[in-house]
C-alpha distance (Angstrom), angle and dihedral (degrees) to the residues before:
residue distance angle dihedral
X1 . . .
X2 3.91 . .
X3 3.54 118.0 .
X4 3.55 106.4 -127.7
X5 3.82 106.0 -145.9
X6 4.00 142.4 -173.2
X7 3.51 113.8 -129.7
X8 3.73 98.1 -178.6
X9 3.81 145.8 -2.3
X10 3.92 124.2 -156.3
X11 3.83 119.6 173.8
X12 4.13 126.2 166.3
X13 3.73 129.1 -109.1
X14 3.69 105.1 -88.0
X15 4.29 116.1 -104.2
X16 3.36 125.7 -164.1
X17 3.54 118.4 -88.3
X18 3.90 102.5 -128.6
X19 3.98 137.5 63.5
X20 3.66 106.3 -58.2
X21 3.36 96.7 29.3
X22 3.76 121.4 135.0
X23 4.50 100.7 -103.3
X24 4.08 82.5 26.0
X25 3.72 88.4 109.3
X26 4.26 86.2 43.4
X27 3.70 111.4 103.9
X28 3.88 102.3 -146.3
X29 2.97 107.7 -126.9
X30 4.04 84.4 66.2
X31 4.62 81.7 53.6
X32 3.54 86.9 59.3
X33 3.68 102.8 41.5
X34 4.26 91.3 46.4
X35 3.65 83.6 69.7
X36 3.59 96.0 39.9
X37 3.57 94.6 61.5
X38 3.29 87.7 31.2
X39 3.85 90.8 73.4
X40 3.29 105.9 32.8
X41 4.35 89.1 58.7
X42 3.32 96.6 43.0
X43 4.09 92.8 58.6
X44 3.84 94.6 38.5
X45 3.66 85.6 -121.1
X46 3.96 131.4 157.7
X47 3.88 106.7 -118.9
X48 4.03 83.7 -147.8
X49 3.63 87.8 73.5
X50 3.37 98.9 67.3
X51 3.65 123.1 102.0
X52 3.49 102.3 -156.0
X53 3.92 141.4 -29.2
X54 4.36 113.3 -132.9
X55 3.61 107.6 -158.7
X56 3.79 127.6 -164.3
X57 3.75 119.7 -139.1
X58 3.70 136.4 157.0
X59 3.85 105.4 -177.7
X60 3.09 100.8 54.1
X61 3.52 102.7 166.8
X62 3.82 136.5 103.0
X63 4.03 110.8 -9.8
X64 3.92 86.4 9.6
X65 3.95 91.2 46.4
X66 4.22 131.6 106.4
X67 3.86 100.5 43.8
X68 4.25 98.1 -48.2
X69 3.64 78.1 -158.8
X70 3.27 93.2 71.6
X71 3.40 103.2 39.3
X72 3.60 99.2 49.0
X73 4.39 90.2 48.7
X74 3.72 78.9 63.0
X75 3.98 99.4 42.7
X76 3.91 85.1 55.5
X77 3.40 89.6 60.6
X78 3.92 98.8 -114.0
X79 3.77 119.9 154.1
X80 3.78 123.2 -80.3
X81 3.77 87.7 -115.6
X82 3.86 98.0 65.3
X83 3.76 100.4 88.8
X84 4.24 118.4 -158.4
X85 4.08 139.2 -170.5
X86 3.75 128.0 -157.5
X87 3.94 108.1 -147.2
X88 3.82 132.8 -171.0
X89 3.63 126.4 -134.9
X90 3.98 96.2 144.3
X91 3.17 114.7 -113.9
X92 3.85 98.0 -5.3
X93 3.61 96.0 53.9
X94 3.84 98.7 121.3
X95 3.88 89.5 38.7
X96 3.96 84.0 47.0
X97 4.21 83.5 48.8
X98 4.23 90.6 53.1
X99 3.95 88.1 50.5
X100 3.82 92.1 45.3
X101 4.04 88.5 45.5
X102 3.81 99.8 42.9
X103 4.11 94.2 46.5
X104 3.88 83.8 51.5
X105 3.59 92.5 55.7
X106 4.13 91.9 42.3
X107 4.04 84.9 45.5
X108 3.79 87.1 52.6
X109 3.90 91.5 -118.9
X110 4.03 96.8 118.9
X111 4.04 126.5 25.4
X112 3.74 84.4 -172.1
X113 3.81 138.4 27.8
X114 3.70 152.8 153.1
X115 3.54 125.9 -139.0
X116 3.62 115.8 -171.9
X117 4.25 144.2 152.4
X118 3.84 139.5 -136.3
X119 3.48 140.2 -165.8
X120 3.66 143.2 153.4
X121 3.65 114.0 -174.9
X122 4.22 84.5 179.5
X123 3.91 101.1 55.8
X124 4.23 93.1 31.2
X125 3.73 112.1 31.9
X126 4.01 114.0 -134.0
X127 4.08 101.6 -94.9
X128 3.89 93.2 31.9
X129 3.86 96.7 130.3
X130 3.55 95.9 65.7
X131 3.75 97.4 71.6
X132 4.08 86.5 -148.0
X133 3.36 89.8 -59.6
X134 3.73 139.9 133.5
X135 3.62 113.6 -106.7
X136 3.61 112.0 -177.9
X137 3.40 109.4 74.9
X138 4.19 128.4 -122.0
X139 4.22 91.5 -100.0
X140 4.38 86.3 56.3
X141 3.52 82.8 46.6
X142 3.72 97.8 55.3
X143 3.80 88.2 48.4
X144 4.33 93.9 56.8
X145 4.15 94.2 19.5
X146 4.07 85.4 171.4
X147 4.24 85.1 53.2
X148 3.59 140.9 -124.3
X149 3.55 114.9 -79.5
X150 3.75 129.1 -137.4
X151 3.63 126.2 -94.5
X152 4.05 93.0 -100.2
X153 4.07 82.3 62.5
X154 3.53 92.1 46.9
X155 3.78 93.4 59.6
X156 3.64 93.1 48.7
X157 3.62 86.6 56.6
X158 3.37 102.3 48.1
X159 3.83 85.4 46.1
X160 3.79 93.5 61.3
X161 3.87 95.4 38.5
X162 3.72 90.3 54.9
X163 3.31 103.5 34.3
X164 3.05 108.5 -120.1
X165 3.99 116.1 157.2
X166 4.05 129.7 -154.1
X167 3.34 90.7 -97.5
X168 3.71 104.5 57.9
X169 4.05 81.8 43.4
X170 3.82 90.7 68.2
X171 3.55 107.0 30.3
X172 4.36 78.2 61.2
X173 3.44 91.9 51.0
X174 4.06 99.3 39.3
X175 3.92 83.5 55.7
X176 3.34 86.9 42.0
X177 4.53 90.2 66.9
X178 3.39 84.5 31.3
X179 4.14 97.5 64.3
X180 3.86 88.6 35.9
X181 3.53 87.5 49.2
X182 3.87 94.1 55.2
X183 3.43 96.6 45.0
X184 3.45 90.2 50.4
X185 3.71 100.8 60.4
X186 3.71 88.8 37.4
X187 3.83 93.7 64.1
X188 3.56 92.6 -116.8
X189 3.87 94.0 144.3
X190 3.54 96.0 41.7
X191 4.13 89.5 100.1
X192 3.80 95.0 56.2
X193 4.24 108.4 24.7
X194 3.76 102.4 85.9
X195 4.14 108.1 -166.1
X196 4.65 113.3 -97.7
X197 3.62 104.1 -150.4
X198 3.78 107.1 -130.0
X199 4.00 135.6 178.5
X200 4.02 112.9 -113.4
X201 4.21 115.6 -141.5
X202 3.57 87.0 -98.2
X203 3.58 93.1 54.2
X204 3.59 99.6 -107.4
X205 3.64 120.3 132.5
X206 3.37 124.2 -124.6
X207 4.27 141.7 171.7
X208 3.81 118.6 -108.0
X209 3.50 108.5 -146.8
X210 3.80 109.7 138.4
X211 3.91 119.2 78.1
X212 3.84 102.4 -104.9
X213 3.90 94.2 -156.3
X214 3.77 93.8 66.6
X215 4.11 110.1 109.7
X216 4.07 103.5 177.8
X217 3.44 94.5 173.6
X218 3.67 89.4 67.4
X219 3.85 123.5 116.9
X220 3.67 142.8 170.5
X221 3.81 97.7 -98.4
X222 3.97 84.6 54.9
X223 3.32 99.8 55.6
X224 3.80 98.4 35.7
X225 4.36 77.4 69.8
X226 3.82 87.5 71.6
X227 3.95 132.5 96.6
X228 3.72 133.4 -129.0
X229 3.75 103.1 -93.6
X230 3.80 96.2 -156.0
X231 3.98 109.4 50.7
X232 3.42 120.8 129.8
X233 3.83 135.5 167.0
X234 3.93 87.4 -122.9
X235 3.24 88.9 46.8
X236 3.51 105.1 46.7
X237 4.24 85.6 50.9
X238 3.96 96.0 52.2
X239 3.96 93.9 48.4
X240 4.19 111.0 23.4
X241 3.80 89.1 166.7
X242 4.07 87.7 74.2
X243 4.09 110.0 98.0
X244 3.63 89.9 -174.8
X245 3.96 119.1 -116.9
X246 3.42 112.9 154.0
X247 4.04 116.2 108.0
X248 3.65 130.7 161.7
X249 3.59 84.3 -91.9
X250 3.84 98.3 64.4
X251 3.51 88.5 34.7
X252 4.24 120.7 95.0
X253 3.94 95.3 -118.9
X254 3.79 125.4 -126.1
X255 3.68 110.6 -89.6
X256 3.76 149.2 168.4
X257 4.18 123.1 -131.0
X258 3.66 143.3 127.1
X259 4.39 126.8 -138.2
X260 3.55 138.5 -168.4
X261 3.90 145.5 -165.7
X262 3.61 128.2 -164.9
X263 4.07 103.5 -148.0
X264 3.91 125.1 -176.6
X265 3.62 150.1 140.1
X266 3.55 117.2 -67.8
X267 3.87 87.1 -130.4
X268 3.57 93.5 50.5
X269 4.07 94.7 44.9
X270 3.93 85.0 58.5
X271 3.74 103.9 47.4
X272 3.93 90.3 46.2
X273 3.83 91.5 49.2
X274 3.40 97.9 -108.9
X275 4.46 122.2 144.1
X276 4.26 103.7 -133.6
X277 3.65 94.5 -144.1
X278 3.72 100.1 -169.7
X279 4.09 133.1 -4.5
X280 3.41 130.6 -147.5
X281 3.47 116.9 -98.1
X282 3.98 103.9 -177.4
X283 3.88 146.1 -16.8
X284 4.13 127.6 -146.7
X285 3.51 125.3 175.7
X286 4.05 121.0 -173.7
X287 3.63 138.7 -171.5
X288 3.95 120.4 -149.7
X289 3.57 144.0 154.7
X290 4.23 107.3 -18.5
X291 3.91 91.1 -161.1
X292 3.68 88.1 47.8
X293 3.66 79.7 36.0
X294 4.35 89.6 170.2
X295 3.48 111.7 62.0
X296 4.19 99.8 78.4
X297 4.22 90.5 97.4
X298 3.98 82.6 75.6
X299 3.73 98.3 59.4
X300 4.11 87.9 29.0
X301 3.36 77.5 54.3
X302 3.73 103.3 42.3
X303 4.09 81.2 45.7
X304 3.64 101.7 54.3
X305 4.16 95.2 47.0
X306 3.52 91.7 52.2
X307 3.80 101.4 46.1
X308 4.45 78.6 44.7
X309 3.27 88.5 53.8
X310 3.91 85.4 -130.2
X311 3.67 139.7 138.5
X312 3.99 118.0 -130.5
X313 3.90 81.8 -118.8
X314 3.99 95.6 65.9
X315 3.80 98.1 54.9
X316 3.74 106.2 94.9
X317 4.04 103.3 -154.8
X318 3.76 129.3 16.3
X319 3.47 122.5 -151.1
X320 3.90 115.1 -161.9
X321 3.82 125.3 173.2
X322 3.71 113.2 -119.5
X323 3.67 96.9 -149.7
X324 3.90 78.9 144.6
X325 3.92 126.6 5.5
X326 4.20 91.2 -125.2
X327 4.33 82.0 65.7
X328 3.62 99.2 72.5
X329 3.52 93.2 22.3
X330 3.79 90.9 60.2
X331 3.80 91.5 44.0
X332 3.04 101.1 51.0
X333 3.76 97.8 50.6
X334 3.87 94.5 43.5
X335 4.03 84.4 45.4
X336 3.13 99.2 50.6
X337 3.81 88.6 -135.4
X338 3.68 120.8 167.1
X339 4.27 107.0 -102.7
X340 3.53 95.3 -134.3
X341 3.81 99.3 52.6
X342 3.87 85.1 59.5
X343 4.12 116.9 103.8
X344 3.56 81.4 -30.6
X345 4.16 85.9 -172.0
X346 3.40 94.9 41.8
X347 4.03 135.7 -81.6
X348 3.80 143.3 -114.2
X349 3.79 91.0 -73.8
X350 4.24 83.3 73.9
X351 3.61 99.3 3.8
X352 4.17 97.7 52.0
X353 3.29 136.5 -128.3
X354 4.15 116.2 -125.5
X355 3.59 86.4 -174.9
X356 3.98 104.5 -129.9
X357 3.19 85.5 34.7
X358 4.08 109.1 56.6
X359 3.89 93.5 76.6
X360 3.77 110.5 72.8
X361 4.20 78.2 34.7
X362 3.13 97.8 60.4
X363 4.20 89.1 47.2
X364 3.98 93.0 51.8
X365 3.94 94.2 52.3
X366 3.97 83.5 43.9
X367 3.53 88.2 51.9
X368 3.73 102.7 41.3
X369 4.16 89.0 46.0
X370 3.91 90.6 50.2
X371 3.55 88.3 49.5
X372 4.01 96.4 45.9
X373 3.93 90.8 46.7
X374 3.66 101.2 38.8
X375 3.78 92.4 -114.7
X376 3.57 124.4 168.7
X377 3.56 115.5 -152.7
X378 3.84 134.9 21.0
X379 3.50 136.8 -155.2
X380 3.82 132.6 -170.5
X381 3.93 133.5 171.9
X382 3.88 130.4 158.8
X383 3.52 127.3 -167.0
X384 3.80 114.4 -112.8
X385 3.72 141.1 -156.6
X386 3.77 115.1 -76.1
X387 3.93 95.4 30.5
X388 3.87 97.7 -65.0
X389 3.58 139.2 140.3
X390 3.78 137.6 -171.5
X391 3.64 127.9 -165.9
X392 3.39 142.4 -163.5
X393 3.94 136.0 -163.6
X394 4.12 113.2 -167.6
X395 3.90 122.2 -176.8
X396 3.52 118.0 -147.5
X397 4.09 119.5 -126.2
């Protein structure tokens, strides 16, 4: 069979998702097609050879509305002949879009194609597609009459059920700044941020090329200062086994940014010229527990090693959204995973997480860490909305 391979990643430096954040003023359609562009220029390659671009989005409402995959193929100035979809698996869309691109290539569908994510938390507000409106419908409502809880409820709950304590929560997330931090002033995501012009208060203009989210002045003792951001009295009645732990500081914040991965055939990669860096080995997806709603990356997991025919102890790096410290936390010890192959330069708690967009990120730091270290294999999975879970396993060439 084909190898279907990734011959480069590109993602921007993370903003801020509110007003006055850095890409605030950045319509997203002009996120996405940065790294569009982005790719195609810095492989010398003719967009018109592209067979289609996937895109992962979970807002997709207002700016971010009417297939921004589309839209932002022909913002980047790619010919009318390369088609695009925007698809939404919460917050693995764009990882989602790199499974749906690389099985097309290993089905023969696609010789070439981009997989790539968008969000702006700013310019469309997390939730924005529901108009105030209900969207689980009276039969899902029969099934969990007391409701399903949001995501901030779901990492209380996995908090209590593991065990893990406040403490534990911020140490995570400290280290989390800390790695990010590092990596940062070692240049380590100089291979795969490319710059987002943006407009300065003064009217200047300015490139954004440093991730905005990054705090590395923050510690433990700072963060233990914090309160639980999702108490409520109702709440607290319907689940008394919660101790409450989750801050803003354990928390991924909201945040605004664009990624993209250049996918094709290993044959076609060669005769254009092109080094495959890594292939994909194998894809899982798993559904679990939608009030717990976080805990699928452990059967993903469990899924994607066995169909590898892999141990947890022969993947060289793990990369494991921090929508919520408890995630990786709770993966790791249920994995058995060793601590220090996890986000080893840093996670969404420092890093962000731009929803759509955090999936084909999370695969180009992967990738450009495997490569720096001389790792192997790979493996990535994020929790998603409605208790699912993709992951990934890539192999380094």
């Amino acid at each position: 069979m084909e190898n279907a391979v990734i011959v480069d990643g590109v993602r921007t430096a993370s903003g801020r998702g509110k007003p006055g954040g850095a890409l605030s003023e950045t319509h997203p359609v002009e996120l996405l097609a940065t790294v569009l562009k982005a790719l195609i220029a810095r492989n010398d390659l003719d967009p018109a050879l592209v067979d289609d671009v996937i895109a992962g989005c979970v807002d997709q409402a207002g700016e971010q509305a009417v297939n921004i995959g589309r839209t932002a193929v022909l913002s980047a100035g790619f010919p009318e002949s390369v088609p695009a979809t925007t698809i939404d698996r919460q917050c693995g869309s764009s990882q989602q879009a790199a499974h749906f691109a690389a099985q097309g290539v290993l089905a023969g569908a696609y010789d070439i194609v981009i997989a790539a994510g968008v969000e702006s938390m700013s310019r469309v507000p997390m939730g924005s597609t529901t108009f105030g409106k209900d969207p689980n419908g009276p039969s899902l409502h029969a099934r969990y009459p007391e409701g399903l809880a949001h995501q901030g409820i779901g990492a209380e709950l996995v908090s209590a059920r593991w065990k893990i304590n406040r403490e534990d929560l911020d140490i995570f997330s400290a280290r989390s700044h800390q790695l990010a931090a590092a990596s940062v002033a070692a240049g380590d995501f100089a291979g795969e941020i490319v710059p987002v012009e943006i407009t300065l208060p003064d009217g200047t203009t300015a490139q954004h090329t440093v991730d905005e989210t990054v705090r590395a002045t923050t510690t433990v003792e700072t963060l233990a200062k914090l309160k639980p951001s999702f108490y409520t009295e109702a709440y607290a009645a319907r689940f008394p086994e919660i101790t409450w732990n989750i801050t803003p500081g354990n928390s991924s914040p909201l945040t605004d940014g664009a990624s993209a991965v250049l996918i094709m055939s290993e044959t076609r990669a060669n005769k254009l010229g092109l080094r495959p860096r890594a292939r994909f080995h194998t894809f899982a997806l798993a559904g679990d527990d939608p009030l717990l709603m976080l805990t699928a990356p452990i059967p993903a997991t469990r899924k994607a090693l066995k169909r590898a025919g892999l141990s947890i102890d022969d993947i060289d790096a793990f990369e494991v959204n921090e929508a919520f410290a408890p995630v990786p936390l709770m993966w790791a010890r249920d994995t058995g995973a060793d601590p220090a192959k996890l986000n080893p330069r840093g996670g969404a708690i420092a890093l962000g997480h731009p929803l759509g967009g955090s999936g084909t990120r999370l695969l180009t730091t992967m990738l450009n860490y495997l490569e720096a270290t001389g790792g192997r294999y790979g493996l990535q999975t994020m929790c998603e909305g409605g208790g699912m879970a993709n992951a990934t396993i890539i192999e380094r060439l």
